[in-house]
Structure formats: C-alpha cells, structure tokens
ZADO-1210 file (C-alpha; in nm, 4 decimals, padded with zeros to 6 digits):
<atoms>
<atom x="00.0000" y="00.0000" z="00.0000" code="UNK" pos="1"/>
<atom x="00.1325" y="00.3253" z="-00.0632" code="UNK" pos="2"/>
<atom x="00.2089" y="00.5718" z="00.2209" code="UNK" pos="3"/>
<atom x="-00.0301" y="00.8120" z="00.0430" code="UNK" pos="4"/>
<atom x="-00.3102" y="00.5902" z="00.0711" code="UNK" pos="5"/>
<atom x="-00.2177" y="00.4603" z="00.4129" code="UNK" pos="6"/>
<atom x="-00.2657" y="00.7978" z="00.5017" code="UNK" pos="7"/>
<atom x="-00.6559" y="00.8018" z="00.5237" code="UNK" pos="8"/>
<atom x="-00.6508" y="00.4958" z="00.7571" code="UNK" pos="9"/>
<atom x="-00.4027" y="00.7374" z="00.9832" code="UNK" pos="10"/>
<atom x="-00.6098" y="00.9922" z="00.9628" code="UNK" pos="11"/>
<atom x="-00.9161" y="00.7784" z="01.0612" code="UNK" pos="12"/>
<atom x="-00.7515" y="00.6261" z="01.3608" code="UNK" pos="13"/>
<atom x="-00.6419" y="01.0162" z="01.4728" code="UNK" pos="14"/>
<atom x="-00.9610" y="01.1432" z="01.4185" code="UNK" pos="15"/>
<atom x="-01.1718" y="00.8395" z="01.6026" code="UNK" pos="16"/>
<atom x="-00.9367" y="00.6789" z="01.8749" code="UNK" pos="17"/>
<atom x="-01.2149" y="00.4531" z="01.9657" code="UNK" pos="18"/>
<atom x="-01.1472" y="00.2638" z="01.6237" code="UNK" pos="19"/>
<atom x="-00.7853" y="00.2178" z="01.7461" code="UNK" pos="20"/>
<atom x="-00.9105" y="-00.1671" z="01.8142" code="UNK" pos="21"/>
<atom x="-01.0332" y="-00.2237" z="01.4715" code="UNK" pos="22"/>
<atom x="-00.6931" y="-00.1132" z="01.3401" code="UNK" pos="23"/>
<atom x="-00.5938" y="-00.4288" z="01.2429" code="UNK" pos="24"/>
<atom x="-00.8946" y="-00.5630" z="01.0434" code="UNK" pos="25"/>
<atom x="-00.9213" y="-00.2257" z="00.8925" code="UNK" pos="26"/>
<atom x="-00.6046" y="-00.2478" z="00.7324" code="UNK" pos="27"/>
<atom x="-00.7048" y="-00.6094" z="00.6404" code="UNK" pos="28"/>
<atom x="-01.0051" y="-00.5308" z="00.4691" code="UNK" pos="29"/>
<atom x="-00.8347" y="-00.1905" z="00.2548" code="UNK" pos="30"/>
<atom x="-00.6060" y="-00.4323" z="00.1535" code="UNK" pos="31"/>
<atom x="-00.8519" y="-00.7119" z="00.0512" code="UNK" pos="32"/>
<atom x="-01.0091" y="-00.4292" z="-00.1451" code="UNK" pos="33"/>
<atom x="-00.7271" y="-00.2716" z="-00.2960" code="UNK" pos="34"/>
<atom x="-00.6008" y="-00.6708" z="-00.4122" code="UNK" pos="35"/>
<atom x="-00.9898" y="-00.7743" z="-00.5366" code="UNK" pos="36"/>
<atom x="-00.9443" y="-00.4374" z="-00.7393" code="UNK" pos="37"/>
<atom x="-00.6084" y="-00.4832" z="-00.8902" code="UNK" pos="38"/>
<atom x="-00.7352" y="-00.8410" z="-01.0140" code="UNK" pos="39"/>
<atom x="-01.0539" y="-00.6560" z="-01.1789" code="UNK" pos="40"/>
<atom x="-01.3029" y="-00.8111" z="-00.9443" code="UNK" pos="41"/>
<atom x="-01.6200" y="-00.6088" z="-00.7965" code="UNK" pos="42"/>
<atom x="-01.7582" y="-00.5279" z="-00.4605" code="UNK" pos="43"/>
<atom x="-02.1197" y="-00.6527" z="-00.3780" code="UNK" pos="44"/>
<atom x="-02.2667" y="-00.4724" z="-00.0707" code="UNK" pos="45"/>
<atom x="-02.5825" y="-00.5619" z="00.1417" code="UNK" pos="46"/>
<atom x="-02.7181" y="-00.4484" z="00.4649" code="UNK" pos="47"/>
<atom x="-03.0854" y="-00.3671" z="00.6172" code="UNK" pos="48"/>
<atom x="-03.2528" y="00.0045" z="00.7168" code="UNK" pos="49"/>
<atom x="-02.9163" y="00.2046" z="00.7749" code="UNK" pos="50"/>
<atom x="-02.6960" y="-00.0211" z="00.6821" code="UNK" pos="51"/>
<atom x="-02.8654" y="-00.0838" z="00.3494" code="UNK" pos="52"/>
<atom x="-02.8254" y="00.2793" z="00.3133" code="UNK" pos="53"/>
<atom x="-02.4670" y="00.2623" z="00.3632" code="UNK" pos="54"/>
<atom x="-02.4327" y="00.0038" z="00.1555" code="UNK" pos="55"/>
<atom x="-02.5492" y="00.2513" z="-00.1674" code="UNK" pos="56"/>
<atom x="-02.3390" y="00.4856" z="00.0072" code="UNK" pos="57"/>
<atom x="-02.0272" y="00.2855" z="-00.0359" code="UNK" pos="58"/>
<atom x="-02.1289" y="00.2043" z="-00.4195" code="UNK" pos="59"/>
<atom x="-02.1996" y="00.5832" z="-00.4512" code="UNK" pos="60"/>
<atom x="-01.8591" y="00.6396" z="-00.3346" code="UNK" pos="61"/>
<atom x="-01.6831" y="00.4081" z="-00.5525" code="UNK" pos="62"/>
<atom x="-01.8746" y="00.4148" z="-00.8965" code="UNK" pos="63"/>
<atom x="-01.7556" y="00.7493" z="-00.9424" code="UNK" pos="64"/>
<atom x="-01.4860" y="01.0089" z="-00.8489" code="UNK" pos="65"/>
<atom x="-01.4609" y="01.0171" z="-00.4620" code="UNK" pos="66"/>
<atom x="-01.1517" y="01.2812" z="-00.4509" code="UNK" pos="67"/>
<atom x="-00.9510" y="01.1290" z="-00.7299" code="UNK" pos="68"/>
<atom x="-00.9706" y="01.2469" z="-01.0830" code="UNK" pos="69"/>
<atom x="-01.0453" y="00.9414" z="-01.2917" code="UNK" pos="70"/>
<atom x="-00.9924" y="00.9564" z="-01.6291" code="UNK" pos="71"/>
<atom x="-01.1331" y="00.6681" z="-01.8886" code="UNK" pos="72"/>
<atom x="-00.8153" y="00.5401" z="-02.0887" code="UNK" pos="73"/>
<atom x="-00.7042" y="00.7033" z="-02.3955" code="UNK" pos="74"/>
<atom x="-00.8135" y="00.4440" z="-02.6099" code="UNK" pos="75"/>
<atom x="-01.1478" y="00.4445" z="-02.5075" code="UNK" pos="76"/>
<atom x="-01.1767" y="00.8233" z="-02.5759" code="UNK" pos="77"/>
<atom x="-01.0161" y="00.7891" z="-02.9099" code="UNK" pos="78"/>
<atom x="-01.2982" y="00.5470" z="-02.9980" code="UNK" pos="79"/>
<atom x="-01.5976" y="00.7997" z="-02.8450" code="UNK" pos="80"/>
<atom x="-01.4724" y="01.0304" z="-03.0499" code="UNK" pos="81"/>
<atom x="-01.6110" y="00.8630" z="-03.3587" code="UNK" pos="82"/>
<atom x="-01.9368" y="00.9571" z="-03.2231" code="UNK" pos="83"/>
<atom x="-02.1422" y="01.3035" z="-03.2047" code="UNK" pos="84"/>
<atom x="-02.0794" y="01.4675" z="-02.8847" code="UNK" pos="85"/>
<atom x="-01.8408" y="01.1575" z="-02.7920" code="UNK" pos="86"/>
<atom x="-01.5352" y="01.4106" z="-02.6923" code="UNK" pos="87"/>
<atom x="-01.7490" y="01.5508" z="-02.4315" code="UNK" pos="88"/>
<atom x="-01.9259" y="01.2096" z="-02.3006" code="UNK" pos="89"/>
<atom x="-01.5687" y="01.0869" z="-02.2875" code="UNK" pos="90"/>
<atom x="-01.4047" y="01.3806" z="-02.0839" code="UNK" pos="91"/>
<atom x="-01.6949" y="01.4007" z="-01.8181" code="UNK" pos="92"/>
<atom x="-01.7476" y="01.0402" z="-01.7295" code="UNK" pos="93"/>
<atom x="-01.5091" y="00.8906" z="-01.4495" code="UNK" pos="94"/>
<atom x="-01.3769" y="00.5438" z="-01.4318" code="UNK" pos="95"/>
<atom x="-01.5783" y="00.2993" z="-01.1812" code="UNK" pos="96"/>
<atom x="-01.4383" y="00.1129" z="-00.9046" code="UNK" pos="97"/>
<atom x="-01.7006" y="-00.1866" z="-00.9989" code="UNK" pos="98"/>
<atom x="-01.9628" y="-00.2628" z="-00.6964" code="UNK" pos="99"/>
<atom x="-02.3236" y="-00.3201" z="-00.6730" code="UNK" pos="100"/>
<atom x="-02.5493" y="-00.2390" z="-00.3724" code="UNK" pos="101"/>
<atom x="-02.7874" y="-00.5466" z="-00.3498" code="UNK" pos="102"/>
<atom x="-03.0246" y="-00.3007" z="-00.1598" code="UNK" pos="103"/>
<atom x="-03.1557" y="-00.1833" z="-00.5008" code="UNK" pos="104"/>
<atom x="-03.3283" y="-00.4434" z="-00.6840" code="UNK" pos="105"/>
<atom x="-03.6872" y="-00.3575" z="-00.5336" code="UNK" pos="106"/>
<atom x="-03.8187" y="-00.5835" z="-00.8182" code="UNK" pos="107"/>
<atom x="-03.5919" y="-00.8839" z="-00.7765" code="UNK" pos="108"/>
<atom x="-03.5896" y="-00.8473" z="-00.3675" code="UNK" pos="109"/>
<atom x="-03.9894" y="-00.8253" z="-00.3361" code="UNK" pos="110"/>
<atom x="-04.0774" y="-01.0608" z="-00.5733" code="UNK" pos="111"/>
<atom x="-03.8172" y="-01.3495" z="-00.4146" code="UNK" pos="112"/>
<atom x="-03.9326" y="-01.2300" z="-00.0832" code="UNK" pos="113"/>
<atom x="-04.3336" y="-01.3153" z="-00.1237" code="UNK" pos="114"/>
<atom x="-04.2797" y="-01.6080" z="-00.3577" code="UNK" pos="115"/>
<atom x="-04.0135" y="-01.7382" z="-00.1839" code="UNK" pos="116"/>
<atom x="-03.8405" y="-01.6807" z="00.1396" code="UNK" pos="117"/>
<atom x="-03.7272" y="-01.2624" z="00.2318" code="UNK" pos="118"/>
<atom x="-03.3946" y="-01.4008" z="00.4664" code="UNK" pos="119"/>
<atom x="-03.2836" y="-01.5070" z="00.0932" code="UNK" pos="120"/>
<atom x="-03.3316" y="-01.2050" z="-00.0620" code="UNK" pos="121"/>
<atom x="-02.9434" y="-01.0891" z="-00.0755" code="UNK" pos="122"/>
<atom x="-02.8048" y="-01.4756" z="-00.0781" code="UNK" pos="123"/>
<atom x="-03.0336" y="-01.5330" z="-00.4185" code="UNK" pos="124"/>
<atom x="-02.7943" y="-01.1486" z="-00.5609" code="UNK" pos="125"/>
<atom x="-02.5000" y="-01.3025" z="-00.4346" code="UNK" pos="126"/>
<atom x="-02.5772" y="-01.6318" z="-00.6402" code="UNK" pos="127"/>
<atom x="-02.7070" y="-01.4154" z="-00.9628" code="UNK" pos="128"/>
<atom x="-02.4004" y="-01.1685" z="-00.9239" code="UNK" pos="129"/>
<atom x="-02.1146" y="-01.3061" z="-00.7811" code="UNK" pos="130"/>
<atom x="-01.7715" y="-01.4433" z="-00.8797" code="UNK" pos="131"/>
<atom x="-01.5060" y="-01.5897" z="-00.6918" code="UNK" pos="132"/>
<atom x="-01.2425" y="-01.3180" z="-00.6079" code="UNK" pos="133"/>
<atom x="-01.5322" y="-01.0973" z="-00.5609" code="UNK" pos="134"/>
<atom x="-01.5882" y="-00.9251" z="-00.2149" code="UNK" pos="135"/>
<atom x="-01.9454" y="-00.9677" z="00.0074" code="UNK" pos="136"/>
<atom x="-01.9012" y="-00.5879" z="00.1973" code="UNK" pos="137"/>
<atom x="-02.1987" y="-00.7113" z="00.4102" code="UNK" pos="138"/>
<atom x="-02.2991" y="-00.4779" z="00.7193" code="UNK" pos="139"/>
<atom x="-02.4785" y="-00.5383" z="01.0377" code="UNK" pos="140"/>
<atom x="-02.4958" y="-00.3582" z="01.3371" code="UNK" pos="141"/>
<atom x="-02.5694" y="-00.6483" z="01.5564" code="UNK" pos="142"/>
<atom x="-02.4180" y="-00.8826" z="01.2800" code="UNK" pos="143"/>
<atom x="-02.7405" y="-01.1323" z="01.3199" code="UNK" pos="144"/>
<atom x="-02.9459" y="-01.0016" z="01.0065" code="UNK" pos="145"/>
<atom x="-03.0618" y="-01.3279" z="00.8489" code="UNK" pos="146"/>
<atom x="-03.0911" y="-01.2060" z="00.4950" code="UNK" pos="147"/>
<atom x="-02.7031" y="-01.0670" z="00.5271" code="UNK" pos="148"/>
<atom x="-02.5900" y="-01.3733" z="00.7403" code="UNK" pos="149"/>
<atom x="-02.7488" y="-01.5978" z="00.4611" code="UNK" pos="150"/>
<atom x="-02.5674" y="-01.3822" z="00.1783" code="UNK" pos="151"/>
<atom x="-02.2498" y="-01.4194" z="00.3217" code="UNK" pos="152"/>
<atom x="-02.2968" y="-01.8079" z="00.3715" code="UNK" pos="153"/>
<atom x="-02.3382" y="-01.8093" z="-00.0161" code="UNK" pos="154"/>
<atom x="-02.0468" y="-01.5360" z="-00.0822" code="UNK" pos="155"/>
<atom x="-01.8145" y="-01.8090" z="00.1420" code="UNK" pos="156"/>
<atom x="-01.9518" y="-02.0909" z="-00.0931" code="UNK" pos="157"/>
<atom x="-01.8909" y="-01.9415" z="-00.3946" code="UNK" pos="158"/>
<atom x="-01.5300" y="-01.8265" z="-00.2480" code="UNK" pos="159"/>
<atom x="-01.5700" y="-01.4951" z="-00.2553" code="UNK" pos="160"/>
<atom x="-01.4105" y="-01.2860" z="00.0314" code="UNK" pos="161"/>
<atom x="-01.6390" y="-01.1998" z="00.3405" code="UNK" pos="162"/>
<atom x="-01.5574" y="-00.8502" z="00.4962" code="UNK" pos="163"/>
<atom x="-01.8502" y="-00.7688" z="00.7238" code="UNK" pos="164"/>
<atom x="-01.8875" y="-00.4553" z="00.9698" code="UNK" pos="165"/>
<atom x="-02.0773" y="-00.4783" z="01.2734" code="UNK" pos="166"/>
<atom x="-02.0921" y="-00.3853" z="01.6121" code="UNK" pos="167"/>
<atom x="-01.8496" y="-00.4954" z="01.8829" code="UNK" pos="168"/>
<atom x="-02.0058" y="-00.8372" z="01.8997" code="UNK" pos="169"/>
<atom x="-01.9804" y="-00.9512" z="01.5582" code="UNK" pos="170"/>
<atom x="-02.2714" y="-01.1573" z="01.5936" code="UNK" pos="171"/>
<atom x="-02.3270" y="-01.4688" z="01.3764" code="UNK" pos="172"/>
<atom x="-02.0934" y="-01.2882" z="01.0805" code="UNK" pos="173"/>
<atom x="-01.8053" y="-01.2677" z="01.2784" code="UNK" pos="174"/>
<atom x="-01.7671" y="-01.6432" z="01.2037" code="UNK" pos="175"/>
<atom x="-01.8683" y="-01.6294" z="00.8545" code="UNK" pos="176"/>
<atom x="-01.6644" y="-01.3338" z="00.7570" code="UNK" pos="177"/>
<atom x="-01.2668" y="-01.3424" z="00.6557" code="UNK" pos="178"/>
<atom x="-01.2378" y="-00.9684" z="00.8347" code="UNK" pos="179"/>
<atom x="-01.4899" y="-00.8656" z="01.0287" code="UNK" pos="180"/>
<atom x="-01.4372" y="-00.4723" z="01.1413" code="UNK" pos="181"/>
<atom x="-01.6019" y="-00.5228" z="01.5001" code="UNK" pos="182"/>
<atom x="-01.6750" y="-00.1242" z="01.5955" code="UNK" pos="183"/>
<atom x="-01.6528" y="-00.0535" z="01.9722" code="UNK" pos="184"/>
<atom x="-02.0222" y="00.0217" z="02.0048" code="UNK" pos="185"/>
<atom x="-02.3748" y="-00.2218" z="02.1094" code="UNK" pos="186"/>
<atom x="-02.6375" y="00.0659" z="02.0202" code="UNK" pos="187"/>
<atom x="-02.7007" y="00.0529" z="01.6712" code="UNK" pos="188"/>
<atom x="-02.6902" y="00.4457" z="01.5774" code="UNK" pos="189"/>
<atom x="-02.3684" y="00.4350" z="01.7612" code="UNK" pos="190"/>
<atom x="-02.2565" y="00.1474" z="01.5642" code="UNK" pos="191"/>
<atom x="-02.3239" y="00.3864" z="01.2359" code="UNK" pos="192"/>
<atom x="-02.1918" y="00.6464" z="01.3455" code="UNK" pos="193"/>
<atom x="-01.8740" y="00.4801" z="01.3331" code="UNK" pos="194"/>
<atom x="-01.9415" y="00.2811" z="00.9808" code="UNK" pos="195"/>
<atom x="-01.9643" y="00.5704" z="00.7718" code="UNK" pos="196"/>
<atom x="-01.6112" y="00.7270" z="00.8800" code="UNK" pos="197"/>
<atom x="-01.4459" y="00.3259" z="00.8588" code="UNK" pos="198"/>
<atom x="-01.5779" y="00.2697" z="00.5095" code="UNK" pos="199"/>
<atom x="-01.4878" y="00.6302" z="00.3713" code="UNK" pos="200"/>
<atom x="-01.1119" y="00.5732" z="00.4809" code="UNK" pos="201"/>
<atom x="-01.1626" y="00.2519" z="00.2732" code="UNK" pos="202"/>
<atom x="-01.2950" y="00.4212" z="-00.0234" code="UNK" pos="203"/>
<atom x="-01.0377" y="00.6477" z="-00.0029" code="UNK" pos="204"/>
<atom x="-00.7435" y="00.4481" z="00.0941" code="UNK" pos="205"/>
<atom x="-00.8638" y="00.2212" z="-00.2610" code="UNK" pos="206"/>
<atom x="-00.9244" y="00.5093" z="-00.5160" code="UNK" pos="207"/>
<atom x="-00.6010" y="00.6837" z="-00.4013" code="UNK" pos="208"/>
<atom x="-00.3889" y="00.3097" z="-00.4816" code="UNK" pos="209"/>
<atom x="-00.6102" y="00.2484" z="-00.7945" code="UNK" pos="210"/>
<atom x="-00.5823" y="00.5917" z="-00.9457" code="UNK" pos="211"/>
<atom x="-00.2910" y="00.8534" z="-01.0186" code="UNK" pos="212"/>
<atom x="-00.2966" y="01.1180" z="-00.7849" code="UNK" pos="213"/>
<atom x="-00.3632" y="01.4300" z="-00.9744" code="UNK" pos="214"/>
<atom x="-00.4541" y="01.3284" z="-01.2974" code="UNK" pos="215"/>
<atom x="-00.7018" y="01.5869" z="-01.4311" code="UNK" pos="216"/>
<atom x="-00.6652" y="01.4704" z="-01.7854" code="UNK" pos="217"/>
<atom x="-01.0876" y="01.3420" z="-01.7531" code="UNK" pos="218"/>
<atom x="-01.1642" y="01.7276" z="-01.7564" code="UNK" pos="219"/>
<atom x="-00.9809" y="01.8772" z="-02.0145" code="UNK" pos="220"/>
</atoms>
C-alpha cells in the first residue's frame, strides 16, 4: 500500500481513537479491497434500514470520483470520439471502481421475498451476481441479520471474500466473515456512526492506490 493511501486509515484512527481496536482488520479489509481491485473483481454490498443505506453509500462512493480524478483510458476516448458529442461524453465520465449495492433491486428483492423466502433475498444477488475473487461488503450492526448472514454463507460458498462490519459483537458474521471490522459500540446508531467514517477511509485508501494522484486529464 502506498504511504499516500495509508494515510486516510491514519487519519481515521487520529480522528476516532475509539477505532484504534479495529486497526488491524481495517487495514485487512483496505487491503482485501485494494487486491480484489487490482485483479478486476467487484464489490457486492448488502445491509438492512441504515446499513442498506450505507451500503449505496459505499457504491456511490466508488462508482464514481470520490476525490480522485479518474480519467477513462485514452483508447477508449479515441474510440468515443467517432461519435457526435463523444469528446465531451468521454471527458466528463469517471472510471468505476465496480460494486453493486444489493439493496436496489426492489423488483428482484420483493418478488423473491413473497414467492419465496425474504432471509434469501441478498443470498439469491449473491448467487445471480457473484464471482469468486469478488468481495461480500456485508454490514450489520448487531451482525445477526438473516438475509445478510445468509448472503455471506453463499459469498463463502462461492469463495468470494467476506468482509462484514458490525458492532463490537460480531454476531453470527463474525464467524462467517474473513475480516470482520467489530466497531466498539452495542447501540445501533452508535454502531453507524462509526461505519460511515471506517468505510470512507476505505474508499479512499482504494481510489487513491487504484488511481494517479492528480490526474485531471478526464476534464480537459
């Protein structure tokens, strides 16, 4: 990892010394992420009320520019500018770091839920849209949610990696999950409180290795 990106999980462990515990599986899980990415794998995210909305938070965060310019690669602008208006498509889109929120597929997740079971809603995703070297980001305060216990018992099936956060118990994911980033709180909107900051260092810390630093070539 380079010191430049290492520098976000510093800065997280300055700026909430109550993380100071989760240092280690912190630094596990960036550089999970930062290895899934460099082999072009994705990022599949899942969690329930809050947590599901972190979990398109996360996706939000890494489908786009975070704080890195992205630029698509030369070649692919060369070939949009065959195309009316391709120059300008080309120089405002951003490149993705791939991930899909599981949270979003109100179609897929209701209909599997009333014909067949709702703590399979996210497990049924992670069979549809996972592949092994793929990463299960799946969140829980109490880490007990069925439907995100059950998707991570088909993520470890399928071999992809299991990175769960949770509260300071780990619950039932804590034995499924290959890091689990246990967060010094029991109360859930304390538990959250402490996600958000944890997974933004991570976003970070990965866009900052996967991207050049400065590169401001995507708005030219």
């Amino acid at each position: 990892m380079k010191k430049t990106s290492e520098a976000y999980l510093l800065e997280l462990l300055n700026r909430y010394p109550l993380l100071e515990s989760s240092k280690d599986t912190i630094y596990a899980a960036a550089e999970s992420l930062i290895h899934m990415y460099q082999h072009k794998g994705k990022l599949l995210t899942c969690g329930n009320g809050g947590s599901a909305a972190d979990a398109l938070h996360i996706v939000g965060e890494l489908m786009k520019s975070f704080k890195q310019c992205r630029p698509i690669p030369k070649d692919l602008q060369n070939r949009l500018n065959k195309y009316e208006n391709g120059y300008d498509l080309g120089s405002q889109l951003q490149m993705p770091l791939r991930s899909i929120a599981l949270v979003c597929e109100c179609g897929l997740n209701t209909a599997f839920a009333n014909d067949v079971n709702p703590d399979y809603v996210f497990a049924q995703q992670v069979l549809g849209y996972g592949n092994k070297g793929d990463i299960l980001m799946a969140i829980s305060t109490s880490g007990n949610s069925k439907n995100v216990v059950n998707g991570a018992i088909v993520a470890k099936a399928m071999e992809l990696t299991v990175i769960s956060l949770t509260g300071q118990n780990g619950g039932e994911l804590k034995e499924l999950s290959d890091i689990c980033i246990t967060v010094p709180e029991i109360e859930t909107f304390k538990v959250q409180e402490l996600h958000l900051p944890v997974y933004h260092a991570l976003c970070l810390t990965v866009e900052n290795e996967m991207f050049k630093v400065g590169d401001k070539s995507w708005k030219q």
